[in-house]
C-alpha positions in Angstrom: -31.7 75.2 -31.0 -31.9 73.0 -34.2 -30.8 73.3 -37.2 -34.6 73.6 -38.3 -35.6 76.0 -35.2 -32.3 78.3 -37.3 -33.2 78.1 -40.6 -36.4 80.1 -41.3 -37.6 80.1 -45.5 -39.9 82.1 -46.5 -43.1 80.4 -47.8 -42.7 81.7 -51.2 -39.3 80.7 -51.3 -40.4 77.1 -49.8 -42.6 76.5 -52.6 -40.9 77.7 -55.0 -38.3 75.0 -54.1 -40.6 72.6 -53.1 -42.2 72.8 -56.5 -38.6 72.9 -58.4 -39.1 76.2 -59.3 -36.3 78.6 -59.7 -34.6 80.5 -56.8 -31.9 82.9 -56.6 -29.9 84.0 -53.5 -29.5 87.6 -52.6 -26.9 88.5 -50.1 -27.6 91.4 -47.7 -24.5 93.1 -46.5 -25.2 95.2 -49.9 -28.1 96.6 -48.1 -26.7 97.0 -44.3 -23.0 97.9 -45.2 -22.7 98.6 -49.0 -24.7 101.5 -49.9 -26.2 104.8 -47.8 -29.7 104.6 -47.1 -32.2 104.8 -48.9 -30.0 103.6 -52.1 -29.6 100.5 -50.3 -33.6 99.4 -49.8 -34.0 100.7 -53.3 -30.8 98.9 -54.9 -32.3 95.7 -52.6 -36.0 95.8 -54.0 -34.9 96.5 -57.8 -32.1 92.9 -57.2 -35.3 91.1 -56.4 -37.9 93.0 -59.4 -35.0 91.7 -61.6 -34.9 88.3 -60.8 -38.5 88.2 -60.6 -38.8 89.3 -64.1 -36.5 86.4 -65.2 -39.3 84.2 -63.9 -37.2 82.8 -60.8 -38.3 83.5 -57.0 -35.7 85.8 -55.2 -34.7 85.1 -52.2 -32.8 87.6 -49.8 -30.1 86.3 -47.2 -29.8 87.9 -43.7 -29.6 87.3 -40.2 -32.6 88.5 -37.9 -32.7 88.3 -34.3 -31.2 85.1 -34.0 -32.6 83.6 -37.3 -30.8 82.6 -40.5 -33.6 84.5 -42.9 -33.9 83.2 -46.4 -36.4 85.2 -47.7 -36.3 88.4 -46.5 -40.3 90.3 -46.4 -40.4 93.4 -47.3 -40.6 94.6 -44.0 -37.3 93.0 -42.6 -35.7 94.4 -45.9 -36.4 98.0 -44.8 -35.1 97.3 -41.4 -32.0 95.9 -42.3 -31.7 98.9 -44.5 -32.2 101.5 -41.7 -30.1 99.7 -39.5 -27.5 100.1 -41.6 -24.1 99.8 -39.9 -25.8 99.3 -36.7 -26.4 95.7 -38.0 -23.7 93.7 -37.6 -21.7 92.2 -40.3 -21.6 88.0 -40.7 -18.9 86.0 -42.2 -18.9 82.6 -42.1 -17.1 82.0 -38.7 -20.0 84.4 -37.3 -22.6 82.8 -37.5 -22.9 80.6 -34.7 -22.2 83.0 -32.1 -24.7 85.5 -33.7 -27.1 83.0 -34.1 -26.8 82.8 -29.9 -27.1 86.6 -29.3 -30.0 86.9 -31.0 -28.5 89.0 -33.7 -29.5 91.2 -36.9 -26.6 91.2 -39.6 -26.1 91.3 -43.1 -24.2 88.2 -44.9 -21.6 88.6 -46.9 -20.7 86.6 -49.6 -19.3 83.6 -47.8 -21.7 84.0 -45.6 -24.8 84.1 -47.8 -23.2 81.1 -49.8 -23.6 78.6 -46.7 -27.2 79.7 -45.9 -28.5 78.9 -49.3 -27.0 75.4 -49.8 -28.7 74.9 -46.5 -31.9 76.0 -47.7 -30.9 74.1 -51.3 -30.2 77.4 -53.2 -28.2 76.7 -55.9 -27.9 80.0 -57.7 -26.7 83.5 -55.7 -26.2 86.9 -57.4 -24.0 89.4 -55.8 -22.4 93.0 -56.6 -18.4 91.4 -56.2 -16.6 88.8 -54.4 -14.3 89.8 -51.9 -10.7 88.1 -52.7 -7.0 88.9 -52.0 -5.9 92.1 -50.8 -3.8 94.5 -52.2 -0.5 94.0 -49.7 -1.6 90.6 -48.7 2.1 89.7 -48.5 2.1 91.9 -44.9 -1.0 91.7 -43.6 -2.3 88.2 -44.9 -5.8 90.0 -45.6 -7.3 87.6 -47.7 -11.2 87.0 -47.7 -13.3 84.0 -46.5 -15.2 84.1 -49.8 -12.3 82.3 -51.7 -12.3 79.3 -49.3 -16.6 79.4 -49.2 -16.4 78.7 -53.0 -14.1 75.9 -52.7 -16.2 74.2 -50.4 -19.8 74.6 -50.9 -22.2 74.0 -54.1 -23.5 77.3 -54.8 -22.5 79.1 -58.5 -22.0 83.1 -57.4 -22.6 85.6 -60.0 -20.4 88.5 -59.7 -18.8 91.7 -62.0 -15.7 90.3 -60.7 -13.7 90.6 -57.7 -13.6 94.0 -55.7 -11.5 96.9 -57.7 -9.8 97.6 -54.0 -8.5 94.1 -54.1 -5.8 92.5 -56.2 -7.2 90.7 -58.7 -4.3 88.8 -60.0 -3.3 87.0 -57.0 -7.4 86.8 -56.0 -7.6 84.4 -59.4 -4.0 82.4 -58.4 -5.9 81.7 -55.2 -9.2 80.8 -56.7 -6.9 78.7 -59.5 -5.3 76.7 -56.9 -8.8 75.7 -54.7 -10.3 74.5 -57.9 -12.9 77.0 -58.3 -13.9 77.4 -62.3 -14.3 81.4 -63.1 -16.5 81.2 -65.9 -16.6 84.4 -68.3 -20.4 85.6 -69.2 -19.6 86.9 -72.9 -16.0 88.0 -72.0 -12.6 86.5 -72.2 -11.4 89.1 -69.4 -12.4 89.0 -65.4 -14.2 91.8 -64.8 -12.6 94.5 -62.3 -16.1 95.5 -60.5 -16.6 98.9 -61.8 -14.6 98.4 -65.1 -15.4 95.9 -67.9 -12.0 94.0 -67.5 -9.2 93.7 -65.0 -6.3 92.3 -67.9 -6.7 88.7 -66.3 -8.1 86.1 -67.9 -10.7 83.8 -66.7 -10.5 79.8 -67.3 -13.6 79.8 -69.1 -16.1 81.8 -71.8 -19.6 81.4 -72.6 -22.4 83.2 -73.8 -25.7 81.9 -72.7 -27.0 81.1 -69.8 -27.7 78.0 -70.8 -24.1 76.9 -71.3 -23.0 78.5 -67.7 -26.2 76.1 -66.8 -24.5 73.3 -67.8 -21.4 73.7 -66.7 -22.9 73.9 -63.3 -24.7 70.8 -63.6 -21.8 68.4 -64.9 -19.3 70.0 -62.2 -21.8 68.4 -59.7 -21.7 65.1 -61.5 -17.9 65.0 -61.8 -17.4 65.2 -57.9 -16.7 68.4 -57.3 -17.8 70.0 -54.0 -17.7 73.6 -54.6 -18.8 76.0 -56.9 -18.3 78.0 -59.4 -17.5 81.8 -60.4 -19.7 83.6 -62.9 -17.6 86.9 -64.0 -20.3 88.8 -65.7 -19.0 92.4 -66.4 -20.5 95.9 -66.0 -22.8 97.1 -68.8 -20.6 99.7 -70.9 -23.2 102.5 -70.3 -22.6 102.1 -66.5 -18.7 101.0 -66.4 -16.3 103.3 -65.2 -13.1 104.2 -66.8 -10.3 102.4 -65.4 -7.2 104.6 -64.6 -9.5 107.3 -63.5 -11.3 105.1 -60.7 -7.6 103.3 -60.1 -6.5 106.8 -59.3 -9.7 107.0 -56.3 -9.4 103.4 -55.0 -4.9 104.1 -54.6 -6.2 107.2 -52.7 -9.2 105.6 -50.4 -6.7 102.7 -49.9 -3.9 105.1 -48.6 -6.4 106.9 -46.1 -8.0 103.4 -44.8 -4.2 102.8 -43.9 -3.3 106.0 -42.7 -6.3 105.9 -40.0 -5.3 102.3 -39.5 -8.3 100.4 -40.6 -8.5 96.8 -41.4 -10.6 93.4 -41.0 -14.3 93.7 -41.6 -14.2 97.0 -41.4 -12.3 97.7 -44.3 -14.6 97.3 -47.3 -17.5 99.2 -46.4 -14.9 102.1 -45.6 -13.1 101.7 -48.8 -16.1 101.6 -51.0 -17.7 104.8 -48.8 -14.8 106.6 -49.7 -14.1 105.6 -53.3 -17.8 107.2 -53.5 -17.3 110.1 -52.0 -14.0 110.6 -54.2 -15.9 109.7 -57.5 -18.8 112.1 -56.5 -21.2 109.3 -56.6 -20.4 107.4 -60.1 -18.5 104.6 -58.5 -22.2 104.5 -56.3 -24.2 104.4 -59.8 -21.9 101.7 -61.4 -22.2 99.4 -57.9 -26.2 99.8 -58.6 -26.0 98.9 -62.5 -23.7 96.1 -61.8 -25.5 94.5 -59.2 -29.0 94.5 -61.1 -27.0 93.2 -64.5 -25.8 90.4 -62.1 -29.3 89.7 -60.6 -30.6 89.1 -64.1 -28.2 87.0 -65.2 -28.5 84.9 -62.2 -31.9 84.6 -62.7 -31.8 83.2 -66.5 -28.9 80.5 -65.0 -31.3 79.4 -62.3 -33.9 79.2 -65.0 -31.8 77.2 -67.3 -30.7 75.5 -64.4 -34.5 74.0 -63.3 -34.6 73.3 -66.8 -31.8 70.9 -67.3 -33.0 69.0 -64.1 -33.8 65.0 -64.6 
């Protein structure tokens, strides 16, 4: 298998790039392992209406039987979102061995990052990052993401790190690769489903345009990487924060108490944090996600725009 037998783009994605059009990434674990069906396939179709209506081409992430999909149809979208957790879940140091059983899998972020610089994607919209977490010190549970945005040229738009996380030491890591967290009209990193976390981030600006540019001269200066877009939760959606604090300490000491870790961790987490919230923290993951998508798709916009 070749690196072109692999890679399969959709043709509207193709030509959109082809043509220097606009693209944004999509990353698919949201559908497979973030949210119950059918919230996911809806969440999924309304991420790609909203870049759409920014006037760039979205394109959805995911492995399929062996592929690396960039593109997803709308078919393979409501697969993946059946499947559910029956679909496996790819990280980075996946990939190759999923790509040889013939897999289906969501990408997560790290994941999703290194299939669209492959395909030349340079902007990629997700929910949150994953990042350091919480207890670290023990278990030394701290997610691929961090390293994939050190390395690789694709600017992630997030509402911050994961609340189940610790953000503070997330941010020391992210300070010490060289990654640039760029705030989107805040001074604060967002804390997923709240509107700040108490951190700062290294940067603010407030146009898409600006985060634009800041993309393209931390190209021309050398750097390999790419860069964090903390764009937080619309008020009307955003949860307040010592009242979801109180459900994540209490999904957190359940996870622990079963004895659950690794990849399966998150999805758990977030499934109960849900369940404790009676569905708000499920609402606010929705909002967040589509407020992410549309800024992402004014960046890559601005982005196209800028180019020589």
């Amino acid at each position: 298998m070749t690196s072109t037998d692999m890679l399969h783009i959709a043709p509207e994605v193709h030509q959109a790039l082809s043509t220097g059009q606009a693209v944004v990434a999509l990353e698919s674990t949201l559908v497979a392992h973030g949210m119950p069906f059918p919230h996911n396939l809806q969440t999924g179709r309304a991420l790609e209406q909203a870049v759409r209506e920014q006037g760039a081409v979205p394109a959805t992430i995911a492995l399929i039987e062996g592929s690396l999909v960039v593109g997803l149809s709308g078919d393979q979208l409501e697969h993946l979102a059946a499947r559910g957790h029956d679909a496996a879940k790819a990280s980075c140091r996946d990939l190759a061995a999923l790509l040889v059983s013939r897999a289906t899998a969501g990408t997560t972020v790290a994941a999703t990052m290194r299939i669209a610089a492959l395909a030349g994607i340079a902007v990629f919209a997700t929910g949150g990052i994953g990042g350091v977490h919480r207890g670290a010190a023990h278990s030394f549970d701290i997610s691929a993401d961090l390293g994939e945005l050190a390395r690789t040229p694709v600017a992630v738009v997030c509402a911050g790190a994961k609340s189940i996380l610790d953000i503070g030491k997330t941010l020391e890591v992210l300070e010490t690769l060289g990654v640039p967290v760029l705030g989107y009209r805040t001074d604060e990193f967002p804390a997923f489903y709240a509107r700040s976390s108490g951190h700062a981030v290294s940067h603010r600006f407030d146009s898409a345009e600006d985060i634009a540019r800041v993309i393209a001269w931390h190209r021309r200066v050398g750097h390999a990487g790419g860069v964090l877009v903390a764009n937080p939760i619309p008020e009307s959606a955003a949860l307040e924060a010592g009242r979801i604090e109180a459900r994540i300490a209490e999904a957190i000491a359940r996870a622990e108490a079963a004895g659950i870790s690794g990849k399966a961790l998150t999805p758990y987490l977030l499934q109960r944090i849900n369940e404790l919230s009676e569905g708000e923290s499920l609402q606010a993951n929705i909002a967040l996600a589509k407020n992410n998508a549309v800024l992402a798709g004014d960046i890559a916009v601005a982005l196209v725009k800028q180019a020589p």
